[in-house]
N, C-alpha and C positions, 0 to 999 in steps of 0.2 A: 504494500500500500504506500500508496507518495504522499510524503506527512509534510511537505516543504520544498518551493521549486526555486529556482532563482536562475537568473539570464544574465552572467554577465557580457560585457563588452568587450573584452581580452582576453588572448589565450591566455594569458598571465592569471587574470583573475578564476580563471575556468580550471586554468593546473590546480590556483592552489585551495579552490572549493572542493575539486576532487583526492585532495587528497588526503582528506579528512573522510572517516570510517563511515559506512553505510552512505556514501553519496554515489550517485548513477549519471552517465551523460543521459541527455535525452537529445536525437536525432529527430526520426521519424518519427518514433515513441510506439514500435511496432511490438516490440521487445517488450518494451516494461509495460503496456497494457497486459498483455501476457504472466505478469509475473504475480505469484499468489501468496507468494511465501514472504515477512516479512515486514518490516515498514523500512523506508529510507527515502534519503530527498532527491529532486535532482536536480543538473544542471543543462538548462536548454542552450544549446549550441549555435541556435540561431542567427545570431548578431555578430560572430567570431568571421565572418568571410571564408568558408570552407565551402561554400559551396559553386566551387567554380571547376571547370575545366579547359587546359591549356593543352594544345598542343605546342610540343617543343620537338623539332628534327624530326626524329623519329619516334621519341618516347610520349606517350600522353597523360597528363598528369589529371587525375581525379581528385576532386577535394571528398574527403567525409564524408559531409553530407550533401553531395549530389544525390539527388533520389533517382529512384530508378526510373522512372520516366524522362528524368531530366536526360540522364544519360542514354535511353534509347532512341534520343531524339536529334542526339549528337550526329552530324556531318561524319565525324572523324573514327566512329566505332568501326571495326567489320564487321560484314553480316551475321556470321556465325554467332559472333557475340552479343548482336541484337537480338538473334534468336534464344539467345540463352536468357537473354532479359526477359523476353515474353513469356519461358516457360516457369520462369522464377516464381512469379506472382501473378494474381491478376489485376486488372489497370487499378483497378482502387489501392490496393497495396502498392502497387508499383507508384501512385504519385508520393505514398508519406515514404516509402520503405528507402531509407539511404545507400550508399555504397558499403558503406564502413561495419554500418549496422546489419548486414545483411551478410556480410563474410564475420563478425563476430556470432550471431545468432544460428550461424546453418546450420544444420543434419548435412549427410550423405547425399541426401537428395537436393541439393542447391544445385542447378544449372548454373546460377553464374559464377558460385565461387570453382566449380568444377571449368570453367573456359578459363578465369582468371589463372586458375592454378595452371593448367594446361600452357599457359601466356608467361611465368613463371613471373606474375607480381610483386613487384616491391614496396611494402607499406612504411611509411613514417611516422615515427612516433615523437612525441614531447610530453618531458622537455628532454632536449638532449640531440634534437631531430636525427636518431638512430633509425636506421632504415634494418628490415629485415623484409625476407622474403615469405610468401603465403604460406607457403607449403612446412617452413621452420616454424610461422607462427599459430598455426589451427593447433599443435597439438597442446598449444600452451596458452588456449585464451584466455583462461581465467589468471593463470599465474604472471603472463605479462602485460597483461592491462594492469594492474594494482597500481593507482599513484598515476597511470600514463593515459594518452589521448592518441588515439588513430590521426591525424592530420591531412594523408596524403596517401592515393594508390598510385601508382605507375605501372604502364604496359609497355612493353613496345610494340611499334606501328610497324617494323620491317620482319614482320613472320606473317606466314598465312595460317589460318584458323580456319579448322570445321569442325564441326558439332552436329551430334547425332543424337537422338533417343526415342527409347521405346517407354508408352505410359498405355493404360487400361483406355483412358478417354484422354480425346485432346485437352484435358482444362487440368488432366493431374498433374502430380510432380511424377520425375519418370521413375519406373523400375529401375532402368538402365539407363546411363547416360554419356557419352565420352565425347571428349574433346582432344583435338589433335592441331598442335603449334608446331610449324615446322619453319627453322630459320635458312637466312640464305646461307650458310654456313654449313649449314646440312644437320645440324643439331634437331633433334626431335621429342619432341616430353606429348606424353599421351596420356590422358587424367580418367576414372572410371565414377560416376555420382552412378545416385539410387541406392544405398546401401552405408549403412554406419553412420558413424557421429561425423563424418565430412569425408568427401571428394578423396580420393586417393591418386598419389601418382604410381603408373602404371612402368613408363619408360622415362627414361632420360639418357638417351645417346645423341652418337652421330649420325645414323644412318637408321633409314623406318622400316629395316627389315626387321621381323621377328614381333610386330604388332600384333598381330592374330593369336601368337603365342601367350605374350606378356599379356594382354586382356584376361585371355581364360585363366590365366593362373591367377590373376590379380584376386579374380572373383571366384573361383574355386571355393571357397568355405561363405559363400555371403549369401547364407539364407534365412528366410526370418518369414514371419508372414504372409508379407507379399510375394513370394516369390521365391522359389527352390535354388539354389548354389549352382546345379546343375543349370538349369535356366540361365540364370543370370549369366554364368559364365560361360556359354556358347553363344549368349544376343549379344556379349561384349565384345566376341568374338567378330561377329557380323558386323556389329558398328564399327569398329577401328578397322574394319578392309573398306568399308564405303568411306569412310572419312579419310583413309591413304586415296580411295580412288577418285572423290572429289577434289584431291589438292594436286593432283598427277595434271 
């Protein structure tokens, strides 16, 4: 329950509201609607100037709280990754639901933070502006947010991107989901969602031979519910040879 909310003007002022016990940022406030357990206050983000996005060269910088429609409306995304916004949410979530918020809140089944990770994102934090990557940071969200604030996401603009998934009906989140970033370099990371407390990466080489393989083994024990291990890890299979064959 939010017993106390406050907006300041500065990140200055925003670090040092949070760093005091039981306070929450509030973004979109998708999150802590959500939250049942407890009381604590927060702090709205709004006023701080985070919500912008720059291209620079090649890399593109995301502010926090860019919501997700802000950024599916963005010129400079690729498609693939527009489409991961749309299976993220739907439009009503997608206007409050932020960037930041949205890669600290996932499951398994997040399409975007599965493209971002796939894209190998770099998040910034303060104070300190310490940059880590997604894939170092999902396993430690609770432990390294404590005291700190998301600030900034970056992707780079010179990889191709394609995104696939399989879901019961178009409006789900998927069973299955993979994303495939391949640079001019030849480097390749191929990410598997639908399954666990977040997106996993599956490959990260030089060369995209051995996708078909790396899927199924990724998802070999990922069953639960929805879906048998068996399953999942033969459609992951499917998805990462169309996602090689859309970027060919």
């Amino acid at each position: 329950m939010i017993i106390e909310y406050f907006r300041p003007s500065t990140l200055e002022e925003a670090l040092q509201l949070l760093s005091k016990p039981e306070v929450r940022p509030l973004g979109g406030g998708t999150l802590l609607t959500r939250a049942k357990e407890g009381s604590f206050a927060v702090v709205d983000l709004q006023a701080l100037g985070l919500n912008k996005i720059h291209k620079a060269g090649s890399s593109l910088a995301i502010g926090a709280t860019v919501t997700l429609s802000q950024l599916l409306e963005s010129a400079h995304i690729p498609p693939a990754l527009a489409e991961s916004l749309r299976r993220e949410a739907p439009l009503n979530l997608r206007n409050l639901g932020t960037a930041a918020g949205t890669l600290v809140g996932c499951d398994g089944r997040s399409t975007f933070t599965a493209a971002l990770l796939a894209l190998d994102a770099k998040l910034t934090f303060e104070p300190g502006e310490e940059t880590l990557g997604l894939g170092d940071f999902l396993p430690l969200r609770g432990e390294k947010l404590a005291g700190k604030l998301i600030t900034k996401i970056e992707l780079p603009l010179n990889t191709k991107l394609a995104f696939e998934s399989v879901a019961r009906t178009p409006a789900d989140q998927p069973i299955v989901c993979v994303a495939l970033a391949q640079w001019p370099s030849g480097r390749t990371r191929l990410t598997l969602g639908g399954f666990g407390p977040a997106p996993i990466l599956a490959l990260d080489g030089n060369e995209a031979g051995g996708l078909e393989t790396a899927a199924r083994n990724a998802f070999s024990e990922a069953g639960d519910e929805w879906a048998s291990a068996g399953y999942r890890s033969e459609v992951a299979a499917v998805l990462a040879r169309r996602a090689q064959d859309s970027l060919a």
